[in-house]
C-alpha angles and dihedrals in degrees: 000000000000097000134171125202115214111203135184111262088224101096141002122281097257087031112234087224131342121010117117098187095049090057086054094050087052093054090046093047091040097049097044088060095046089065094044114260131140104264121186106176123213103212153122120292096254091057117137112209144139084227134088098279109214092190109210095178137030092234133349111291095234094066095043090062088251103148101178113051094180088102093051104043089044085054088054108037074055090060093043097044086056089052096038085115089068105061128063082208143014116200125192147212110172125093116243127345107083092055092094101021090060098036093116092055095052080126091071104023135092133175123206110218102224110166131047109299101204096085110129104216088060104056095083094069093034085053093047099041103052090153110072110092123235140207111212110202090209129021085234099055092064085060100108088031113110120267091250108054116128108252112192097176145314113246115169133208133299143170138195111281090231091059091081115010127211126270120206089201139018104233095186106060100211134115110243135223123198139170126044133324106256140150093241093044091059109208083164087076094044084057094053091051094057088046095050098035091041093230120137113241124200112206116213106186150121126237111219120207092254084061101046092105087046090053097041086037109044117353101046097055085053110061095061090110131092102240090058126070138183125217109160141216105341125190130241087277094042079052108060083062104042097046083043109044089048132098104225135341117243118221112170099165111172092188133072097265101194084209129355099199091188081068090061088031089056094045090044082066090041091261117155116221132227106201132158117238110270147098108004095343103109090045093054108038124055109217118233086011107055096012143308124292104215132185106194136025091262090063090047102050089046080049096066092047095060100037102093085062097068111095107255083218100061088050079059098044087048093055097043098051088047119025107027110131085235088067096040092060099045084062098057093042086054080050099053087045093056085036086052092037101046095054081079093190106343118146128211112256109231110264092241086061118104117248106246114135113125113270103267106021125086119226087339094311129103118277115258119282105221122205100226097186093055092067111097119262 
């Protein structure tokens, strides 16, 4: 297939340092190659792909000071809008944008949902524009979305099985804690579970600006005490080692994370994960297999004692049947085949054309109806 990858203008693709959803782009588009298909990439400038890079920016935007990308993305859903003829699908990652220029191409288009969905400001353009389809990366993460949106498939994360090998053994005996110090993120609670538990935890992990007070206020207070250290922010190498040497990883959310990719990251290295019950939690760990689902401090302090009984194997077997970038990719492939299948003779309006087609509708049809089910698990 002829396919191009939209990505935000924020980072790199790989990112250079922080930017989620731009690791995820790379594995997609990798991967995609890697099977053969026909890959342009939308990104910045300082992008690094296998793929046709259409740079739509010198460098990422983040970097460069720029707070506000609006400018820039509509500059590039522009470019791509002009080429859209060339391209059997175009896949995006951005927000928002795209929703009314491609309103006319809804027939070979998909967007991947890959932040929290129940942000207000947002709804008025999710409530008009009912026809794009959408890919959730969790089933929990489509909860505050309208009835009608046009759900294509849930496919959730996954990564190459080479970014974080596998460890037999943790040789370091710890729970780890990786990401950023947040109030939603809870590493009050992680510290709570080494304390009771009595075993030691190592936080990896960066302090923004937003979370300054958090950290000076609550967390800080709370790691004098010799069971508790603090690393820092580490970077992807620093990483392999301290998801792999650990114990477990602890992940006490206490938001609806749409997608937490250091859970898939842990059980790549064999790593069994702690988490409490909420966002995308019960769909990615197996409890009892890759880790433990708990709902209160108790079970999670009774989870770290028994984590270094669960077959470090089985954490690895877990996260290769499931979140390898490999699967991943097959599932959007099988998505792009029903997208393509189900636009029966439609025919691509010509770009100079004015979008007018009624929301929900494609080309004055209605829009495709998608068999979920028949995607593969």
């Amino acid at each position: 297939m002829r396919i191009a990858m939209v990505a935000p203008l924020a980072e790199a693709v790989p990112p250079k340092f922080y930017g989620g959803t731009e690791r995820v782009v790379s594995w997609i588009t990798e991967e995609l190659v890697r099977q053969g298909h026909d890959v342009t990439l939308f990104a910045s400038g300082d992008s690094e792909t296998s793929a046709k890079l259409a740079a739509c920016h010198p460098e990422g935007l983040r970097l460069l000071g720029y707070r506000d990308h609006t400018a820039g993305h509509l500059a590039m859903l522009h470019h791509v809008h002009r080429r859209a003829h060339e391209f059997d699908i175009i896949h995006f990652h951005i927000d928002l944008l795209q929703y009314p220029m491609f309103e006319d191409l809804y027939h070979k288009t998909l967007t991947t949902m890959h932040g929290r969905l129940d942000v207000p400001d947002f709804m008025p353009v999710y409530k008009t524009f009912t026809g794009m389809p959408l890919v959730s990366i969790s089933d929990n993460q489509r909860t505050p979305m309208p009835e009608d949106s046009n759900w294509l498939a849930t496919i959730h994360h996954g990564l190459p099985k080479e970014n974080c090998p596998y460890y037999p053994e943790s040789k370091g005996g710890y729970l780890a804690f990786l990401g950023r110090i947040s109030p939603e993120k809870r590493p009050d609670r992680a510290i709570e579970m080494a304390k009771r538990s009595g075993i030691p935890l190592k936080i990896a992990a960066k302090v923004d600006k937003a979370d300054q007070d958090y950290w000076d206020d609550v967390i800080e207070p709370m790691i004098h005490d010799p069971l508790i250290e603090y690393i820092g922010e580490i970077n992807e190498e620093q990483k392999k080692d301290f998801l792999g040497n650990a114990l477990a990883l602890a992940f006490p959310i206490d938001w609806p994370e749409p997608f937490g990719l250091v859970m898939i990251e842990a059980m790549s290295a064999g790593t069994p994960v702690i988490a409490f019950r909420n966002g995308s939690v019960p769909e990615v760990i197996k409890d009892g297999v890759s880790g433990f689902v708990v709902d209160n401090m108790d079970q999670a302090v009774e989870a770290c004692l028994k984590a270094k009984d669960l077959p470090r194997a089985g954490v690895r077997k877990h996260f290769e049947s499931q979140f390898t970038a490999e699967v991943m990719v097959k599932k959007y492939v099988a998505a792009y085949e029903q997208l393509l299948a189900s636009r029966g003779n439609v025919v691509d309006l010509p770009t100079a054309g004015s979008f007018t087609p009624h929301h929900g509708e494609v080309n004055g049809s209605p829009r495709p109806s998608i068999n979920v089910a028949a995607l593969p698990a």
